[in-house]
C-alpha positions, 0 to 999 in steps of 0.5 A: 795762034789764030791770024788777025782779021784782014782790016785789022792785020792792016792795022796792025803794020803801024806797029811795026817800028815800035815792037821792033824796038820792043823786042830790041830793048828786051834782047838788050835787057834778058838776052837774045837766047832767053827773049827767043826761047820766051818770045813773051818777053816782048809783051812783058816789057810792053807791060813794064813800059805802061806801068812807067808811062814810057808808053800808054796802055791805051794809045801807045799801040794798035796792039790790043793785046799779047796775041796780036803784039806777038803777031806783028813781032813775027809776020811784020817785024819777021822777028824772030825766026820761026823754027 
């Protein structure tokens, strides 16, 4: 996966406490195991949550889209592990 550009890995760090709590919720919900084996489960629920208005699709994050929501999981977040 390509890094962001610098401005926008800044940007990006304003993510972080919500895509924690995304990849919390979706461990909660999939299991640990299955969310690290399929990290992209965190996107899923980031969808799932904009479809039922918990979180705008426009505004709710900085994120514009999987690879850079999966960037801040990983270098912001420090989550999961890289194996």
């Amino acid at each position: 996966m390509a890094q962001p550009p610098k401005r926008r890995q800044a940007l990006l760090v304003a993510d972080g406490p919500l895509v924690q709590a995304l990849y919390e919720t979706a461990c909660l919900r999939w299991g640990t195991a299955r969310v690290r084996d399929s990290i992209s489960l965190v996107w899923t629920l980031r969808c799932i949550w904009g479809v039922q208005n918990r979180l705008p699709f426009r505004t709710g994050l900085v994120s514009q889209n999987a690879g850079e929501l999966l960037y801040v999981l990983r270098e912001v977040c420090g989550l999961p592990p890289r194996p």
